[in-house]
N, C-alpha and C positions, 0 to 999 in steps of 0.2 A: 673645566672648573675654574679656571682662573678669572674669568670673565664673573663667577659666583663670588669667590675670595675677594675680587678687588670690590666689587659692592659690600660686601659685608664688612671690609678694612675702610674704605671710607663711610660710611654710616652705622660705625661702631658704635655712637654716641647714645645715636638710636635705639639702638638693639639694648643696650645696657642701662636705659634708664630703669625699667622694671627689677629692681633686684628680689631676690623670693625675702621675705623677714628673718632675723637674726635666729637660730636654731631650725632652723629647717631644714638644715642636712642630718644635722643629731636624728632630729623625730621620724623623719625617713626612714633613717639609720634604722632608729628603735621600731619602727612598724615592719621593717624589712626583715630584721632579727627573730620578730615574735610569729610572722608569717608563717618563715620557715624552722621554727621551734614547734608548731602546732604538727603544722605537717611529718615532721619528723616520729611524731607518736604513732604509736601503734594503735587501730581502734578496737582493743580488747574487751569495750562494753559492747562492741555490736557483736562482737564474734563469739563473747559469751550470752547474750540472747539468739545468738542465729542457733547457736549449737543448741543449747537449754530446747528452743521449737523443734529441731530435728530430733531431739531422743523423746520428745512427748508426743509426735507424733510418729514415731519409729514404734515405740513402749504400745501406742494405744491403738495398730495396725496389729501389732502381735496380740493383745488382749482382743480383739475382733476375733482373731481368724483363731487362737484357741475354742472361744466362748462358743461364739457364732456357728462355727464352718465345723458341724459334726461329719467327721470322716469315715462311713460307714464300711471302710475296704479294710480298714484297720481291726474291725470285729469279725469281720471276714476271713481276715488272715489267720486271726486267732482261732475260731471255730476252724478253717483248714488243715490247723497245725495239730487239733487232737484228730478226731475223724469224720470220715463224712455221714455215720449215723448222728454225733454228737450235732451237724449241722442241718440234717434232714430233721430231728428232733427240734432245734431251733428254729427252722421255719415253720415247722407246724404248730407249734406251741405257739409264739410270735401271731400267728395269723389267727388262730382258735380269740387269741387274747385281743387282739385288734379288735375282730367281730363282736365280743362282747362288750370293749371299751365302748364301738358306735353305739352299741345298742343301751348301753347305761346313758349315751349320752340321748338319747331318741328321747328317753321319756320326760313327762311332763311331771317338775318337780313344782311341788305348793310356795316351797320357798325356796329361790336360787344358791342364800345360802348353805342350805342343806347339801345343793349339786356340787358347787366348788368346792366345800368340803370333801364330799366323798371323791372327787376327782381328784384333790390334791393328798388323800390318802393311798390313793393308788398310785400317784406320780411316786411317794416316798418311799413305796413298796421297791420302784424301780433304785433306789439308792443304793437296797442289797443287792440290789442286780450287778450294780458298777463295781461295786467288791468283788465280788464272784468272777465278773467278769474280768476286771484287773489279777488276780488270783491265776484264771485261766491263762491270760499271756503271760503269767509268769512261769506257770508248771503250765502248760498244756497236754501233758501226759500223766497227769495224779489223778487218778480213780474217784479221790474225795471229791477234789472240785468238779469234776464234770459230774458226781452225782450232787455233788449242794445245788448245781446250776439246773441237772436234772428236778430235781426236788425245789427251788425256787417257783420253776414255769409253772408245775403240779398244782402247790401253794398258792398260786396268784389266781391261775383257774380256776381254784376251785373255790375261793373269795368271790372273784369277778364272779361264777354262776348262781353264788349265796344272795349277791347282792342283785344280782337280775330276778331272784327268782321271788325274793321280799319284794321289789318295784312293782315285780306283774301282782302280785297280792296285796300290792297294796292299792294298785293300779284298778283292779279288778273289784275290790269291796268298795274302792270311793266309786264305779261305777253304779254297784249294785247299788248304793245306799239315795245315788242319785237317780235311780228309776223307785225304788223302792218314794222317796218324797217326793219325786213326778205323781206317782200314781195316790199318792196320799192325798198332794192336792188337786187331782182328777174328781178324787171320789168327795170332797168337803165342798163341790160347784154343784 
């Protein structure tokens, strides 16, 4: 290094014509100050939008899997816990009522109106079901509620086989009246 130092000691002149302008060590100063004042902060706006997205999509995972994800092990357990007539009862009933629902659903209604109507008054029917059933896991050994529940499946059946049984009669007179004006305009040619 010495061989460095003596060059830069004799062409000191050199070196030192460029001076930087008057306050340019301040303003450094000041840019070097405000650098590490920013840095210094805490970034609390990102980390209250990070969080805020984690509990809205935490909040609207659990509203999914409530709404969504029906747990049928759960009605299960409860039918379990009074007996296993109260569940053999329940499956048959359940499937008697199935069969009829396809079968309301088969027919050919004049106005669809009409079908989602009467399909959303059977969904509503199920509303007292959810009572009943709530009721049941709470007492599942109270005689009432397994006969309201008994007496609910009864009640829907025997709706559900009212309304099948109007469908085919009604079903059955728009056919006749449609052969009946077949043959009306058979006989007017």
């Amino acid at each position: 290094m010495d061989r460095l130092e003596k060059f830069i000691q004799s062409n000191r002149d050199q070196f030192d014509d460029l001076e930087p302008q008057d306050g340019h060590l301040n303003r450094f100063q000041e840019k070097l100050s405000q650098y590490h004042r920013q840095n210094r902060k805490f970034p609390w706006t990102r980390l209250l939008k990070a969080a805020a997205v984690a509990i809205l999509v935490v909040l609207s995972g659990l509203w999914v899997y409530e709404n969504l994800h029906s747990d049928p092990t759960q009605e299960r357990l409860a039918l379990e816990k009074v007996s296993p007539e109260v569940k053999e009862a329940h499956i048959y009933y359940t499937s008697l009522m199935q069969k009829k629902y396809e079968r309301i659903q088969e027919f050919n209604f004049k106005n669809e109106n009409q079908k989602e109507m009467l399909l959303q008054e059977l969904k509503e029917m199920d509303a007292i079901y959810s009572n009943i059933r709530e009721d049941l896991r709470a007492n599942p050994n109270d005689p009432r509620v397994v006969g309201a529940l008994i007496r609910h499946y009864q009640m829907k059946l025997e709706v559900m086989n009212q309304i099948v049984n109007q469908l085919e009669k009604v079903n059955t007179q728009s056919i006749n009246n449609d052969q009946k004006d077949t043959s009306y305009e058979t006989t007017q040619m």
